[in-house]
MIKEMAR-232142 format. One record per residue (C-alpha): residue in one letter; x, y, z. Coordinates in steps of 0.05 Angstrom, whole numbers, plus 5000, padded with zeros to 4 digits. Layout:
BEGIN
+--------+------+------+------+
: residu :    u :    v :    w :
+--------+------+------+------+
:      A :    X :    Y :    Z :
...
+--------+------+------+------+
// end
This chain:
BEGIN
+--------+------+------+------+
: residu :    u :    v :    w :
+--------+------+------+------+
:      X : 2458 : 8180 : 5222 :
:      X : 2517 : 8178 : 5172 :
:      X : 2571 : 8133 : 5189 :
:      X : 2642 : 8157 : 5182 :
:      X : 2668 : 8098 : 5173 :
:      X : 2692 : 8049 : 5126 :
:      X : 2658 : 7982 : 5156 :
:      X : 2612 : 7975 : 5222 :
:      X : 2590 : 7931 : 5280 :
:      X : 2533 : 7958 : 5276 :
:      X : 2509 : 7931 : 5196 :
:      X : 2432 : 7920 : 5234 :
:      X : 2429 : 7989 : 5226 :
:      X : 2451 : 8000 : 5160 :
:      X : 2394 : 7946 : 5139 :
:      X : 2343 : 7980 : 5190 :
:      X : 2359 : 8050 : 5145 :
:      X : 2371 : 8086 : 5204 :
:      X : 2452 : 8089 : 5199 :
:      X : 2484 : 8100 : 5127 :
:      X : 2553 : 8077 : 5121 :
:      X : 2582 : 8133 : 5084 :
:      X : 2658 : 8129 : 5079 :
:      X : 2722 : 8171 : 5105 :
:      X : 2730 : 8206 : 5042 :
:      X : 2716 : 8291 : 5046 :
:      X : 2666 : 8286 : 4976 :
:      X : 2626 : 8231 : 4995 :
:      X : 2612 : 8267 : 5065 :
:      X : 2596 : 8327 : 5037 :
:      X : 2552 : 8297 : 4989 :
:      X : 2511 : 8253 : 5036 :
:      X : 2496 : 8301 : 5088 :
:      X : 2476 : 8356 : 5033 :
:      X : 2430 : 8300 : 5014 :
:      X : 2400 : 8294 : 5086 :
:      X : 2400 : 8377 : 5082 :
:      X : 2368 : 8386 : 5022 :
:      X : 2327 : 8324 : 4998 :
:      X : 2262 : 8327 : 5050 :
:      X : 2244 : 8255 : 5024 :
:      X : 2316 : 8226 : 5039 :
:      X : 2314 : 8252 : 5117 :
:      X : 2249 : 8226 : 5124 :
:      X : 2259 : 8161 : 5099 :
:      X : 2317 : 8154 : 5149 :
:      X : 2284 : 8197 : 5212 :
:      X : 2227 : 8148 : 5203 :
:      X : 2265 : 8086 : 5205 :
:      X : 2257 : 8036 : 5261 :
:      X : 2313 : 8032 : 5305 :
:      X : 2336 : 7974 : 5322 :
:      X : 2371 : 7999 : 5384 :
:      X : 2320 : 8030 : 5420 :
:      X : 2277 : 8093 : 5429 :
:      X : 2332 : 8137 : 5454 :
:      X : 2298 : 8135 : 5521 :
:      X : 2323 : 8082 : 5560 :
:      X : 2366 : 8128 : 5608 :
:      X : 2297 : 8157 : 5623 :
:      X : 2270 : 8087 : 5634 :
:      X : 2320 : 8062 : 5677 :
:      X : 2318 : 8118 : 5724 :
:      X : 2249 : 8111 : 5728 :
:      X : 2254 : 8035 : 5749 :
:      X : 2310 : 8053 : 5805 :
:      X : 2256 : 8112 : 5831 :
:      X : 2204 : 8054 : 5829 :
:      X : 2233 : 8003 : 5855 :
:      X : 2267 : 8050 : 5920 :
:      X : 2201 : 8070 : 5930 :
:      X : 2185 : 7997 : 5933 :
:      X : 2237 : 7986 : 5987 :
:      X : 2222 : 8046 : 6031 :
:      X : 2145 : 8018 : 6035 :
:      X : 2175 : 7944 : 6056 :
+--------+------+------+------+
// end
């Protein structure tokens, strides 16, 4: 993920390598995200990456433990 930004909250990220803080200005954009585009190596290395903020599933998860745990209730 490339960061738009000039500073983040989120710097565990940037050290993970799954965020890259890449700036506000129009070049640098452009120039990172043809990087991602074209450079197989470079999106790999950063697809790769553990997250540090999860799987991307936890929506998934917590509907799952709601369905579980009503199903727990109904049986009570």
């Amino acid at each position: 993920m490339l960061v738009l930004r000039e500073i983040t909250e989120r710097p565990e990220g940037v050290e993970a390598g799954t965020l890259k803080l890449v700036g506000t200005e129009a070049r640098r954009i452009v120039e990172q995200t043809n990087r991602l585009l074209d450079d197989p190596s470079a999106y790999e290395q950063m697809a790769k990456a553990a997250n540090p903020f999860g799987d991307g599933h936890a929506a998934e998860k917590i509907v799952q433990a709601l369905l579980d745990f009503d199903s727990a209730s109904a049986r009570q």
